[in-house]
Structure formats: structure tokens, C-alpha cells
DOPA-154285 format. One line per 5 residues: number of its first residue (from 1); their letters; for each residue x, y, z of N, C-alpha, C. Coordinates in nm, 4 decimals, always signed. Last residue first. Layout:
! DOPA-154285
NUM	A	X Y Z X Y Z X Y Z | ...
***
This chain:
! DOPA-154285
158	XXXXX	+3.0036 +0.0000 -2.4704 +3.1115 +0.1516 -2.4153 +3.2679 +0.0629 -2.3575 | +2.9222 -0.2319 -2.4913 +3.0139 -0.1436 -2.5992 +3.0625 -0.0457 -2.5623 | +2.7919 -0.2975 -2.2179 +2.8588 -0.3739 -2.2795 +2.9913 -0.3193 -2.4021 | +2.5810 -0.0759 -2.2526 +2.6730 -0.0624 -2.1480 +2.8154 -0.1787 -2.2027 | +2.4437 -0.2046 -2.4701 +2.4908 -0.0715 -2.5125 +2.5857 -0.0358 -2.3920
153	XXXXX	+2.3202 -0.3871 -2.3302 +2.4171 -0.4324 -2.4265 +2.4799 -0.2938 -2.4823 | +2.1681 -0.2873 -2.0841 +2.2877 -0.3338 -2.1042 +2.3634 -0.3760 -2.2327 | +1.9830 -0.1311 -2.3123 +2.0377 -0.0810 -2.1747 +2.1312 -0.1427 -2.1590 | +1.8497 -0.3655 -2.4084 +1.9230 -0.2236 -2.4921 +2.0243 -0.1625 -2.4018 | +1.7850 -0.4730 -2.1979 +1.8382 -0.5837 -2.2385 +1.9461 -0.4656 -2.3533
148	XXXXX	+1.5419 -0.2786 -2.1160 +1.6742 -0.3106 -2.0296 +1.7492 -0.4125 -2.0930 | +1.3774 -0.2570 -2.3752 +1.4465 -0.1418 -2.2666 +1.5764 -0.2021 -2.1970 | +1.2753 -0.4989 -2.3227 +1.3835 -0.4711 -2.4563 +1.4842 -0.3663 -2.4184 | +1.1364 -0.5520 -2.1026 +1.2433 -0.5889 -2.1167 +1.3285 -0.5782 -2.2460 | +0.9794 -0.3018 -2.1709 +1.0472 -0.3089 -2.1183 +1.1630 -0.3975 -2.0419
143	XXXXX	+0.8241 -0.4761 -2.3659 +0.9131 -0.3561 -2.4097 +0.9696 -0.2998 -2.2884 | +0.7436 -0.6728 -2.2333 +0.7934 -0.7063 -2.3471 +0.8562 -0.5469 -2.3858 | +0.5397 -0.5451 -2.0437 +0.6315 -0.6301 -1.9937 +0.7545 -0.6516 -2.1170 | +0.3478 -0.4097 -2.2077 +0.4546 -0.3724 -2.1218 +0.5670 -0.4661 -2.0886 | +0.2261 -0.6376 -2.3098 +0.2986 -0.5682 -2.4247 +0.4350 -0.4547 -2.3572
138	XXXXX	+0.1283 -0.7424 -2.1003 +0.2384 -0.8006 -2.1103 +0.3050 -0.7476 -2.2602 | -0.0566 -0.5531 -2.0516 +0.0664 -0.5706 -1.9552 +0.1478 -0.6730 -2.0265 | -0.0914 -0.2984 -2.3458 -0.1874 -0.4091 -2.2151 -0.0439 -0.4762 -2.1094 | -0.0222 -0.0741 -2.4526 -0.1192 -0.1976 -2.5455 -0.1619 -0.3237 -2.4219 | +0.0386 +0.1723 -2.3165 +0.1465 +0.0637 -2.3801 +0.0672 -0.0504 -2.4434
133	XXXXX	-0.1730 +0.2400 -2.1916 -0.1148 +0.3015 -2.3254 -0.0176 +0.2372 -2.4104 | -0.2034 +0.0756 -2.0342 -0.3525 +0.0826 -2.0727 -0.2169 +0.1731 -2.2406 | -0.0042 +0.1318 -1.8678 +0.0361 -0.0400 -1.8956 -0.1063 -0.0062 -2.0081 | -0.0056 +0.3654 -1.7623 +0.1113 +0.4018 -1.8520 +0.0760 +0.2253 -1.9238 | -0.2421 +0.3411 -1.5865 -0.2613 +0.4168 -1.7322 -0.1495 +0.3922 -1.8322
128	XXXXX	-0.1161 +0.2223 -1.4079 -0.2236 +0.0986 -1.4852 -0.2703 +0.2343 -1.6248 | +0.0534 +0.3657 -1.2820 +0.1030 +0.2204 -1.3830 +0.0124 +0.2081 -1.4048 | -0.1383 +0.5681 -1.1331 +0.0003 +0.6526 -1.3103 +0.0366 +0.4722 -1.3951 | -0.2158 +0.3688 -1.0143 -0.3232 +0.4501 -1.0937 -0.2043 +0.5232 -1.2205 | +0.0204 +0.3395 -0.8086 -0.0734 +0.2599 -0.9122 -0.1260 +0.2758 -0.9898
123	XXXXX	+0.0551 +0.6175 -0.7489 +0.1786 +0.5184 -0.8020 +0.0935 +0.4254 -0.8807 | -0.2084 +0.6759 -0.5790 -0.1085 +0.7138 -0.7046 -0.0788 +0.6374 -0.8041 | -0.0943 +0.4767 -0.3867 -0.2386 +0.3881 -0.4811 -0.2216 +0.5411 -0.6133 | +0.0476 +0.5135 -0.2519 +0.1260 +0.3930 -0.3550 -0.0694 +0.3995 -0.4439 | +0.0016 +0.7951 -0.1858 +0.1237 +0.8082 -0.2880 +0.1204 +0.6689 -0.3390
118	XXXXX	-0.1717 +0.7064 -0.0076 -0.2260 +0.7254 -0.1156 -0.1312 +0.7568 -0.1987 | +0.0113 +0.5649 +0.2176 -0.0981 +0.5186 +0.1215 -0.1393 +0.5160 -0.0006 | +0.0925 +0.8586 +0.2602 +0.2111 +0.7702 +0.2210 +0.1328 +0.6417 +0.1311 | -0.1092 +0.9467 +0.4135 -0.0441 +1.0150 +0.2625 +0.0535 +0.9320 +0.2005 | -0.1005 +0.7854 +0.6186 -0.1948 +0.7634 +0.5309 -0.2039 +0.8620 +0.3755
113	XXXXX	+0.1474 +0.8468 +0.7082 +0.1373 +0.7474 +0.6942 -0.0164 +0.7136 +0.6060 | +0.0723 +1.1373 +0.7959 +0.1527 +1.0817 +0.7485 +0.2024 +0.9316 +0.6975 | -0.1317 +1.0386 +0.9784 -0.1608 +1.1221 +0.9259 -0.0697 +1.0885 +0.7738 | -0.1071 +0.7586 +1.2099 +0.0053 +0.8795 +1.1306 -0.1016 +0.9909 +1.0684 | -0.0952 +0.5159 +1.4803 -0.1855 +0.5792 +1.3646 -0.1275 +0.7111 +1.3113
108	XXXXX	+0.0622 +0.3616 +1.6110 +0.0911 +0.4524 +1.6218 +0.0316 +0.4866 +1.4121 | -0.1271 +0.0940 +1.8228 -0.0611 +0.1235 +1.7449 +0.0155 +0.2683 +1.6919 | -0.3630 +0.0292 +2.0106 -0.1866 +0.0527 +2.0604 -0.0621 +0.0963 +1.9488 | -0.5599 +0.0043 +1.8730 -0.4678 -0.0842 +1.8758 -0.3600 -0.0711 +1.9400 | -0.6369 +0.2611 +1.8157 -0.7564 +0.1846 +1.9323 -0.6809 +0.0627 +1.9479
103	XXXXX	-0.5132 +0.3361 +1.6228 -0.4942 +0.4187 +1.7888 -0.6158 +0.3579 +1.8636 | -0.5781 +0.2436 +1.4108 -0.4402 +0.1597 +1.4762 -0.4279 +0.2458 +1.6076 | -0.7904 +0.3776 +1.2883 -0.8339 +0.2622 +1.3760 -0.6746 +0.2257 +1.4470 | -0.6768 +0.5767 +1.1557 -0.7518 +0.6064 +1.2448 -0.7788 +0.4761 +1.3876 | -0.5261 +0.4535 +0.9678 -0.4609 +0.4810 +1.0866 -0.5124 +0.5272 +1.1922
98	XXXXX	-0.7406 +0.3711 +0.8404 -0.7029 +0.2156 +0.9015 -0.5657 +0.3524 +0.9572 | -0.8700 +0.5537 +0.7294 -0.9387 +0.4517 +0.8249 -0.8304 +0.4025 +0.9348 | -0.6891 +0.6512 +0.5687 -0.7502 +0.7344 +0.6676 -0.7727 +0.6697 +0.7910 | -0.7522 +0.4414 +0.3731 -0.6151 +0.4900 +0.4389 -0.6240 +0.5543 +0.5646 | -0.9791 +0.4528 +0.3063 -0.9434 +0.3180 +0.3664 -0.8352 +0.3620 +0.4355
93	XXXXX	-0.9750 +0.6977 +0.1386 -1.1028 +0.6941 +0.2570 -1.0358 +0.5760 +0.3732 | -0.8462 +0.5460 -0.0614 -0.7653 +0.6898 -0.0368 -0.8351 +0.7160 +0.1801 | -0.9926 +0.3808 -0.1656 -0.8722 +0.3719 -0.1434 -0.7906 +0.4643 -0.0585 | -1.1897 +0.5664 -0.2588 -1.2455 +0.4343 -0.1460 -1.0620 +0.4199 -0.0776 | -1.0719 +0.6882 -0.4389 -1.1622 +0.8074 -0.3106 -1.1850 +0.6494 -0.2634
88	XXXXX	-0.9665 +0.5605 -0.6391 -0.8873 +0.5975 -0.5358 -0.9374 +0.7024 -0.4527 | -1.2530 +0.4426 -0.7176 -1.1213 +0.3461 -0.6526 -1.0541 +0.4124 -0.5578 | -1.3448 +0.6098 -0.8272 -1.4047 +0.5749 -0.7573 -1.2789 +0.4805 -0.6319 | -1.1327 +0.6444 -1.0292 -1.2159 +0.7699 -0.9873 -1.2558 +0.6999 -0.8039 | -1.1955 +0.3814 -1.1414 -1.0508 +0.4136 -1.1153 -1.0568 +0.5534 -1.0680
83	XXXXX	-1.3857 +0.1552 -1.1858 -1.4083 +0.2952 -1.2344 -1.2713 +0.3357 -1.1280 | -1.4214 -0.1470 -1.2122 -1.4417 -0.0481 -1.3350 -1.4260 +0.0677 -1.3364 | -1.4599 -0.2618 -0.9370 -1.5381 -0.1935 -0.9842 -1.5200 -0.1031 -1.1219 | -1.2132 -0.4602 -1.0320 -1.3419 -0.4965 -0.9849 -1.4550 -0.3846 -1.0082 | -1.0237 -0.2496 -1.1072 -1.0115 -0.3863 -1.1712 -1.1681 -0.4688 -1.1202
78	XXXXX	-1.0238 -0.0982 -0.8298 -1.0249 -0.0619 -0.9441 -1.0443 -0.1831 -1.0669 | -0.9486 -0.3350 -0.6646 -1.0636 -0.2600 -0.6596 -1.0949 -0.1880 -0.7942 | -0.6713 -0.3714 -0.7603 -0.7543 -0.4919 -0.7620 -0.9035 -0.4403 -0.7242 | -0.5400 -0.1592 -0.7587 -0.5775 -0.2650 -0.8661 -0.6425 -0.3553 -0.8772 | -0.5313 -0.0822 -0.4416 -0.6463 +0.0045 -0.5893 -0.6391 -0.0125 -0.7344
73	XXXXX	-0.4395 -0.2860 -0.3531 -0.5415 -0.2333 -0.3195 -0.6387 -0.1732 -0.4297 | -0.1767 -0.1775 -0.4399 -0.2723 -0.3410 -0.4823 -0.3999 -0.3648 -0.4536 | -0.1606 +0.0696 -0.3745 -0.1356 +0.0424 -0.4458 -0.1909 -0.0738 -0.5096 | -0.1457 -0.0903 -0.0221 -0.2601 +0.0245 -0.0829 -0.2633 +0.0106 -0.2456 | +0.1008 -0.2203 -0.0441 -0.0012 -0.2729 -0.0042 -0.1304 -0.1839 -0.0562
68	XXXXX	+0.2754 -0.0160 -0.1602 +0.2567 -0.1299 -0.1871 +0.1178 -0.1843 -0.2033 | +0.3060 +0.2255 +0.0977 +0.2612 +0.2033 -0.0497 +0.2438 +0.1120 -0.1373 | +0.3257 -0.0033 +0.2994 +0.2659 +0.0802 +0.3431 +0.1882 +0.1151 +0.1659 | +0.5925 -0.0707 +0.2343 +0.5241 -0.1856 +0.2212 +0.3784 -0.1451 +0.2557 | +0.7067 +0.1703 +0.2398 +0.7423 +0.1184 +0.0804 +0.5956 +0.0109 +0.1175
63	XXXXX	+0.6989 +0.1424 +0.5288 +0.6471 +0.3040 +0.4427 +0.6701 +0.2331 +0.2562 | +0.8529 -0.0365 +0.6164 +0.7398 -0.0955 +0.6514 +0.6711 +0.0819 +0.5572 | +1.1603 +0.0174 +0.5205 +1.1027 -0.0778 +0.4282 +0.9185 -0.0583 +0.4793 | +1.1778 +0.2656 +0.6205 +1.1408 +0.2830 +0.4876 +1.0901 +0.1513 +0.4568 | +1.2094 +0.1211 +0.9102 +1.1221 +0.2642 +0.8851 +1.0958 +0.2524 +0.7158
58	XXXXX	+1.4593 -0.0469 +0.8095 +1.3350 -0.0715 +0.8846 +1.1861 +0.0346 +0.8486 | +1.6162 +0.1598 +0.7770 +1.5762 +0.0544 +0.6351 +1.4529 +0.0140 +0.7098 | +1.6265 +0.5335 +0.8864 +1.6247 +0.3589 +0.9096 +1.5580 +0.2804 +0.7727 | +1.6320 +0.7096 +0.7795 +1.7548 +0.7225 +0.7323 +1.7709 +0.5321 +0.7730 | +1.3796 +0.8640 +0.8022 +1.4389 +0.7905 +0.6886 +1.5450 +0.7323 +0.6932
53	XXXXX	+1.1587 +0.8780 +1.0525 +1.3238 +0.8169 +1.0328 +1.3344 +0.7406 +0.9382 | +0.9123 +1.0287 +1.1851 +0.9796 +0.9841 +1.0578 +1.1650 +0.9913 +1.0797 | +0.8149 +1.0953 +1.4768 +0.9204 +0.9396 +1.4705 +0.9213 +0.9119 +1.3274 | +0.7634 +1.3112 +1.4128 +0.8724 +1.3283 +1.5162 +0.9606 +1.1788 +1.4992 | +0.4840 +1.4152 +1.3763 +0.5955 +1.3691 +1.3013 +0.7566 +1.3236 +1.2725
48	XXXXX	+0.1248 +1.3206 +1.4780 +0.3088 +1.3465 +1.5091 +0.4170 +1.3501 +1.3707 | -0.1235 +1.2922 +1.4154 -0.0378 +1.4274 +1.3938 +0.1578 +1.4386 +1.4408 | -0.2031 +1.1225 +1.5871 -0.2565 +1.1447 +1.4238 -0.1505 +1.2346 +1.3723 | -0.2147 +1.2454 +1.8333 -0.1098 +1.1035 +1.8082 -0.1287 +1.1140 +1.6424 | -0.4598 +1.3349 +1.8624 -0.3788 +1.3942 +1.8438 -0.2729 +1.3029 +1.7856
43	XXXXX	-0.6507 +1.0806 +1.9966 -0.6386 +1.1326 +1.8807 -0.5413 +1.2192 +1.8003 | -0.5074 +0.8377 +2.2477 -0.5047 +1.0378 +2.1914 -0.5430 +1.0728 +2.0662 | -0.8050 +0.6563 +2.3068 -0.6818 +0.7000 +2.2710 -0.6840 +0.8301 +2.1966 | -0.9502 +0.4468 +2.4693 -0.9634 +0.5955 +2.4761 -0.8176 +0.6829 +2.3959 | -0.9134 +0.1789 +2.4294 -1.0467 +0.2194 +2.4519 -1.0793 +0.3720 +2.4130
38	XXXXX	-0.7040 -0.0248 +2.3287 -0.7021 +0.1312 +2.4007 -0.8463 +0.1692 +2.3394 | -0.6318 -0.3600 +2.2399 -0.7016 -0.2831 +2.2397 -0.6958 -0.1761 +2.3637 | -0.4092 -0.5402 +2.0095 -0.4282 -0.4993 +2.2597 -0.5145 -0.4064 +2.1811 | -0.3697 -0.8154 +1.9106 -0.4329 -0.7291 +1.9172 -0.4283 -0.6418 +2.0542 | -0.1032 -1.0809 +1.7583 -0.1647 -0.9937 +1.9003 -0.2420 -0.8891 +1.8700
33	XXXXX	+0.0137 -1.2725 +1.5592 -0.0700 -1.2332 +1.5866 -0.1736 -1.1809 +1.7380 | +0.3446 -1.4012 +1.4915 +0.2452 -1.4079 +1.5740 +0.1505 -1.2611 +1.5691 | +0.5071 -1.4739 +1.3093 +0.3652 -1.5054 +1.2662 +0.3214 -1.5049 +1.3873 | +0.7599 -1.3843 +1.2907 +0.7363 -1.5338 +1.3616 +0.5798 -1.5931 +1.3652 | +0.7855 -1.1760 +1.1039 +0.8984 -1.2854 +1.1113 +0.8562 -1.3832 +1.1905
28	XXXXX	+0.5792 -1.0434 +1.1096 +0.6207 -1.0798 +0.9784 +0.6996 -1.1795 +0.9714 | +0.4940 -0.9926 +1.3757 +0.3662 -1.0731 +1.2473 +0.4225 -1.0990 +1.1321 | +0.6942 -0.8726 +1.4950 +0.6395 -1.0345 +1.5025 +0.5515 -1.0697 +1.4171 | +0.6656 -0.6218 +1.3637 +0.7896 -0.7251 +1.3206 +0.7623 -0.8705 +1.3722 | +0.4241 -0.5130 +1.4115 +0.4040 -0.5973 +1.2698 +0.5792 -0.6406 +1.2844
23	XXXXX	+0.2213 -0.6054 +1.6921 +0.3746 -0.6090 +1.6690 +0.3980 -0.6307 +1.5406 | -0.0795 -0.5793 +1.7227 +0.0040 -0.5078 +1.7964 +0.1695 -0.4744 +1.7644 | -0.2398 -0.5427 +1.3643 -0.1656 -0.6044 +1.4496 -0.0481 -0.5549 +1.6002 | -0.3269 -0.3198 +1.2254 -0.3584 -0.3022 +1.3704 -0.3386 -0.4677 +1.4425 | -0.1658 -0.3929 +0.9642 -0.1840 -0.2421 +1.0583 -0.2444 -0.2437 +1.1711
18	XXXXX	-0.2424 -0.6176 +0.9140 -0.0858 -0.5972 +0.9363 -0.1035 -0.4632 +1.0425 | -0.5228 -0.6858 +0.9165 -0.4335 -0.7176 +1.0188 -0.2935 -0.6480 +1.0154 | -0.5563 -0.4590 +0.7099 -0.6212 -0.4418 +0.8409 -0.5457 -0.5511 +0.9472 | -0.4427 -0.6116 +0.5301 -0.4511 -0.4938 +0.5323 -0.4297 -0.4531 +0.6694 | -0.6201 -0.8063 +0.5022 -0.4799 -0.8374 +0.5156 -0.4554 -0.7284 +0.5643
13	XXXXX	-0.9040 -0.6905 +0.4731 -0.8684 -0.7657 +0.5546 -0.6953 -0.8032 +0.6216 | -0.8576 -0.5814 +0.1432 -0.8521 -0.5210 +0.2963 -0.8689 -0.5916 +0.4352 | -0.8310 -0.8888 +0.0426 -0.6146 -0.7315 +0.0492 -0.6938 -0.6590 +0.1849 | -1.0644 -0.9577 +0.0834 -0.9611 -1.0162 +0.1536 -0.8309 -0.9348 +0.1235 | -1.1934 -0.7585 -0.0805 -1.2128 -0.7827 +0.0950 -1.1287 -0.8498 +0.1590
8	XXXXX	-1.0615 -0.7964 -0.3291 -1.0935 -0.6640 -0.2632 -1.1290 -0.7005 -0.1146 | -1.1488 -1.0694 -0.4007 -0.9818 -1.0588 -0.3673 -1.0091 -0.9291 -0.3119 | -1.4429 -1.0534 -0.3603 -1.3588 -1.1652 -0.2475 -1.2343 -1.0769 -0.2990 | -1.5919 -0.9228 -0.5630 -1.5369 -0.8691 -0.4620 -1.4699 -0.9346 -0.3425 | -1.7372 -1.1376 -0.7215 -1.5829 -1.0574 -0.7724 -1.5446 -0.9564 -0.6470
3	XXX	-1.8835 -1.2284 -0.5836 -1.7947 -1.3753 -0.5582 -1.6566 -1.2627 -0.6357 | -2.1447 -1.0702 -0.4114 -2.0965 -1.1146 -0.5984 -1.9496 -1.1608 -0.5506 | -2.3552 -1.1221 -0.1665 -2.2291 -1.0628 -0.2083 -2.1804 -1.1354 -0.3336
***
């Protein structure tokens, strides 16, 4: 194994624990780590849509951290294998996976939740073209803090 695919195996590794950790609010706040394994689980369960609740911060924050996580996923794969095509069909395939696999975890594997995935590895793929047109990231970085520094000082004169 070539030593440039370690940060790609270890995000999917991370990955893979948060999502088929039994409790991700204990895995975030007290670091505990449980697995329960279901031998035979409903596949159907794939398909609910009954427990989206936007209106909880909870619910949106772990669906933001859902796109996120994927999203970094397909910068740092993409960024390894060179081809950004390829990236978000592996990226996109991983999503699938890993709610497929959280119903052998006790977990509550989505359908919905793996569209939610591929909206952050999207999301990624539109920033690493808009940062490729802007002259590279920190030419981004530099005009968009001009952006917002314009932004307020022009709030400042009104």
C-alpha cells in the first residue's frame, strides 16, 4: 500500500466509527465507544422518513456533520487519486455503504442520510473548482477576506 492513501483510509475509518458507533452522543462527549451488533436487520428501515426533524439543532448539527465529514472525504481522495469523477462515485458508493452497514449496528441507516453525504461531497467538489478558478486556496482565502473586510467597512458608512 503507497503511504499517499493513509489520510483517505484513516477519514474512512473515522467515518465508519462515528456511524456505526452504537451512541454517537457518547462518542462525542465522553468518548465512549460501543458496537452492538443485529445479525438480521430490517432492511426496509433504509427508507424511513419519519424521524427527519429539522427543527432539532441536534438532528441538523449530526446531518451538517454527516456533510462535512463526506465532503473531506472527497478532498482528500480526490487530492490523492487526481481524478474528482472518480472521487465522487467512490464517495458517493461509501455513503450508501456506511448506512447500509449502521443496520447491522443497531443504528438507524437512512437512505436519506446518504443523499445528505453526497450533498457535502457536492458541496466539496463546487469549492475545490470555485478555489482551482480563484488561482489556488490561499489566493481564495485573500479575496475573500477582502470580500468581508469591504463588507463591513461599507456597513460601517451607511
Amino acid at each position: 500500500m503507497k503511504a499517499k492513501y493513509i489520510p483517505v483510509i484513516f477519514w474512512g475509518l473515522c467515518i465508519l466509527l462515528a456511524t456505526n458507533n452504537y451512541n454517537f452522543q457518547a462518542l462525542l462527549f465522553a468518548h465512549d465507544i460501543n458496537f452492538n451488533i443485529r445479525l438480521f436487520p430490517n432492511l426496509s428501515d433504509l427508507f424511513i422518513t419519519t424521524d427527519i426533524h429539522l427543527g432539532s439543532r441536534l438532528y441538523v448539527f449530526q446531518k451538517t456533520g454527516h456533510a462535512l465529514s463526506f465532503g473531506i472525504l472527497f478532498l482528500i481522495l480526490a487530492r490523492t487519486i487526481g481524478n474528482k469523477t472518480k472521487a465522487i462515485i467512490l464517495c458517493s458508493l461509501f455513503a450508501f455503504f456506511t448506512e447500509f452497514l449502521q443496520l447491522f449496528f443497531e443504528r438507524t441507516g437512512r437512505i436519506s442520510d446518504a443523499i445528505i453525504d453526497i450533498g457535502g461531497v457536492y458541496l466539496a467538489y463546487r469549492l475545490s473548482i470555485y478555489v482551482k478558478e480563484q488561482g489556488g486556496i490561499i489566493q481564495t482565502f485573500w479575496k475573500t477576506v477582502q470580500k468581508i473586510a469591504g463588507a463591513l467597512t461599507n456597513e460601517k458608512l451607511h
